[in-house]
N, C-alpha and C positions, 0 to 999 in steps of 0.2 A: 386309525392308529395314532395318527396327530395329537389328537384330540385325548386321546388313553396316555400320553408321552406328556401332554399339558397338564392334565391333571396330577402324573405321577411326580411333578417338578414341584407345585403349589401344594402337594402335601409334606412334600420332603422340604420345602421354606418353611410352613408353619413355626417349631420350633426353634428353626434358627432365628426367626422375626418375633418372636416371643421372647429368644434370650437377650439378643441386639437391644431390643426398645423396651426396656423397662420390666421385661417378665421375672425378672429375680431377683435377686437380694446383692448382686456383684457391688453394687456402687455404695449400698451401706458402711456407716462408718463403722470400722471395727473398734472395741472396747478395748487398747491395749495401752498401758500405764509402765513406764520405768520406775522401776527402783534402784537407787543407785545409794553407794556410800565410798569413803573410801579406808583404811591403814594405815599407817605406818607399822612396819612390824619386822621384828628381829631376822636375820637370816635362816635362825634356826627353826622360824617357822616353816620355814619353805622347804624344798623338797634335798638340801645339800650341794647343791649344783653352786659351779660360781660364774654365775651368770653378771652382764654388767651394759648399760644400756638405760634408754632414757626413754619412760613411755612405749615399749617395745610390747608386743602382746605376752600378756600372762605366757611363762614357761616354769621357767624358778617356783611360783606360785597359784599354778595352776590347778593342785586339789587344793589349795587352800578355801575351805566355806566360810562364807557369814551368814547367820541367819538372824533377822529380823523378824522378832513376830514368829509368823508361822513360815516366812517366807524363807529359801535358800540361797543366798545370789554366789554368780560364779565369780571367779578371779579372769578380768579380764586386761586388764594392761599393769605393767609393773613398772617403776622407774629408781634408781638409786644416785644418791649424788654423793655419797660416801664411802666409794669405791666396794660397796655390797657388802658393810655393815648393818645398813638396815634401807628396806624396800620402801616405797608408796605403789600401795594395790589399791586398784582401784575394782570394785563389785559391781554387777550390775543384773539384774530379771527382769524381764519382761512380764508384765502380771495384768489382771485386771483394776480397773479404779476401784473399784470395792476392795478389794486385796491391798493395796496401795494405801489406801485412807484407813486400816483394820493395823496396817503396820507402820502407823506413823503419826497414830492417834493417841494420845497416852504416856502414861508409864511403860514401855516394852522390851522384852528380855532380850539380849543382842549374843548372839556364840560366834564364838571366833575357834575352828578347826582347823590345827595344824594341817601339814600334808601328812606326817606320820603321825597317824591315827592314836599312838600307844604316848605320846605326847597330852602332858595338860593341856584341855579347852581355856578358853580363855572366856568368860560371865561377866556379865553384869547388865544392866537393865539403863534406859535412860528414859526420861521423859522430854518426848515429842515436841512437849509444848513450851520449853525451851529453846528449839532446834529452829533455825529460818533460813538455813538451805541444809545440803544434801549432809548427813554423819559424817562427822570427819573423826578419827580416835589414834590414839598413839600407843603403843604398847611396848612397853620397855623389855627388857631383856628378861627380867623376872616375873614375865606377866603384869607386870602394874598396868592399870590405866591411865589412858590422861585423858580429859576431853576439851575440845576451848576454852574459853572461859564465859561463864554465864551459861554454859549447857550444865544440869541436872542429872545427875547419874547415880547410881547404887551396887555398893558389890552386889552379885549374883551367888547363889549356890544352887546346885542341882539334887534331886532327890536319889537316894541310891535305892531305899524301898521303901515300900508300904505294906506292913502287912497287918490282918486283923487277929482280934483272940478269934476262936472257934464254937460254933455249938453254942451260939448264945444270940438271942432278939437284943444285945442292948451289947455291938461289940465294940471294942476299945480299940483303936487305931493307933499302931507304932510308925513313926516316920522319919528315916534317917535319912539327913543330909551327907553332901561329900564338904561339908564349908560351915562353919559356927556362926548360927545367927543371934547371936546373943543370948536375947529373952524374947519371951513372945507376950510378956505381958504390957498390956496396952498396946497392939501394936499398931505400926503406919498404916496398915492398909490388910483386913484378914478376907478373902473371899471364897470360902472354902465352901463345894455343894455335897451334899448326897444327893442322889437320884435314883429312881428304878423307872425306867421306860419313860414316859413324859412327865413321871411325879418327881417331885420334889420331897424329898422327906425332911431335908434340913440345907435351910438358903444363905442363914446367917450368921453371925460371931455368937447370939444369943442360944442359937440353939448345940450350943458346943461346949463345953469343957477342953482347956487348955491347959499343956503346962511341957515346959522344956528342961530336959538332962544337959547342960553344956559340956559335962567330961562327954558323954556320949555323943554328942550333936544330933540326939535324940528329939522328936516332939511326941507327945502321947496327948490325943483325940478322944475325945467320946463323945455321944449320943447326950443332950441335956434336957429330959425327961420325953424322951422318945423313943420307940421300938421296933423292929423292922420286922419282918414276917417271911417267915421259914418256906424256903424252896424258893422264895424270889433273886433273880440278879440286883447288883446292886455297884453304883461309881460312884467311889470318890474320886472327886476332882479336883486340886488345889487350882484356881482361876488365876486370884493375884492374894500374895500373901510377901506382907514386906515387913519385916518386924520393927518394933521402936528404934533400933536404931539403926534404920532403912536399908538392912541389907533384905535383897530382893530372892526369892524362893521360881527358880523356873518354871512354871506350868509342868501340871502331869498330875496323866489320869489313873486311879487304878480300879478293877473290877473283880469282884469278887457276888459267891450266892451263901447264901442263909441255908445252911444244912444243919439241923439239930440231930444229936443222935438219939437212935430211935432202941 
């Protein structure tokens, strides 16, 4: 009986002496990276409250988002020394270093969301490789930006749609902005893709036709000598598209298939 009561003790150790001494993964480092930036910004970004306090946790500004890149950070402390004319928020995410270096590398589109949603965003794009610590931005009462000085930046605009002609291997792409980019000839930076499943059907400025409506704030795309094929899925992608005179175009994808009628 001893002996059955010995053994049933040294099978129920195994495991706990396999997790004790090294049988897992517990003491690995884990891959977690801050992102952080901070605001200044209007009171009427925030939620109405009149809130007043120094460095206090996000309340006033607590749906307030920034996004960076792909990334969303929260509103997590707030401070005013202007008796709540205007806040310093300060953002912050947890992310991974891949994530971190993907939004902080580059030119990248930054959004600033009110708390009330029905409220203008607040756009514009900066580049990274002016930047040598954390975003710092000012936002004045009429959405202006400001950024330090010697940080690089670009208005933003966002896309409101995309849509194609129909019924046709060779369709012409409509693309309205919420914001006037100018012209789109010559421009900063166009990196616009087609794609269907892992192909590429069109990677670069060369294989496009370009041309921009300014009363509209229109762009009109097309295929430059190339065709797509019927019944296939198909995305356009705007990746980075900043026209000549550097206002920046937010990423966005659209998806659409090749139906000819029959």
């Amino acid at each position: 009986m001893k002996k059955l009561f010995v053994l049933f003790l040294l099978v129920a150790l195994v495991p706990f002496s396999i997790g004790c001494f090294g049988g897992d993964d517990d003491e690995a480092p884990l891959d977690i990276a801050k992102l952080t930036a901070s605001a200044s910004l209007p009171k009427a970004a925030g939620d109405g409250l009149n809130l007043r306090g120094a460095a206090v946790a996000a309340n006033h500004f607590k749906n307030v988002k920034m996004q960076i890149g792909d990334v969303v950070l929260d509103a997590v402390t707030e401070d005013t020394t202007d008796n709540g004319v205007t806040y310093t928020v300060t953002f912050e995410k947890d992310v991974t270093t891949a994530q971190k270096t993907a939004a902080t590398t580059g030119v990248v589109p930054v959004i600033i969301t009110p708390a009330d949603t029905t409220k203008p965003t607040i756009k514009f794009a900066v580049d990274y490789s002016s930047i040598t610590t954390a975003l710092n931005v000012t936002v004045a009462a009429d959405n202006t930006v400001s950024l330090p000085a010697g940080v690089v930046s670009y208005p933003g605009v966002k896309v409101v749609s995309i849509t194609e002609s129909k019924n046709t291997l060779t369709p012409e792409f409509t693309v309205v902005f919420d914001g006037d980019i100018k012209s789109i000839d010559t421009p900063f930076a166009f990196d616009i893709k087609v794609t269907s499943g892992t192909t590429s059907v069109a990677a670069s400025i060369d294989d496009f036709n370009a041309s921009y409506n300014v009363t509209n704030k229109t762009m009109t795309v097309s295929l430059k000598n190339k065709t797509l094929t019927d019944g296939k899925e198909y995305k356009v992608t705007i990746n980075k598209l900043i026209s000549k005179e550097k206002i920046y175009v937010i990423p966005t994808t659209h998806t659409f298939t090749v139906t000819l009628t029959k």
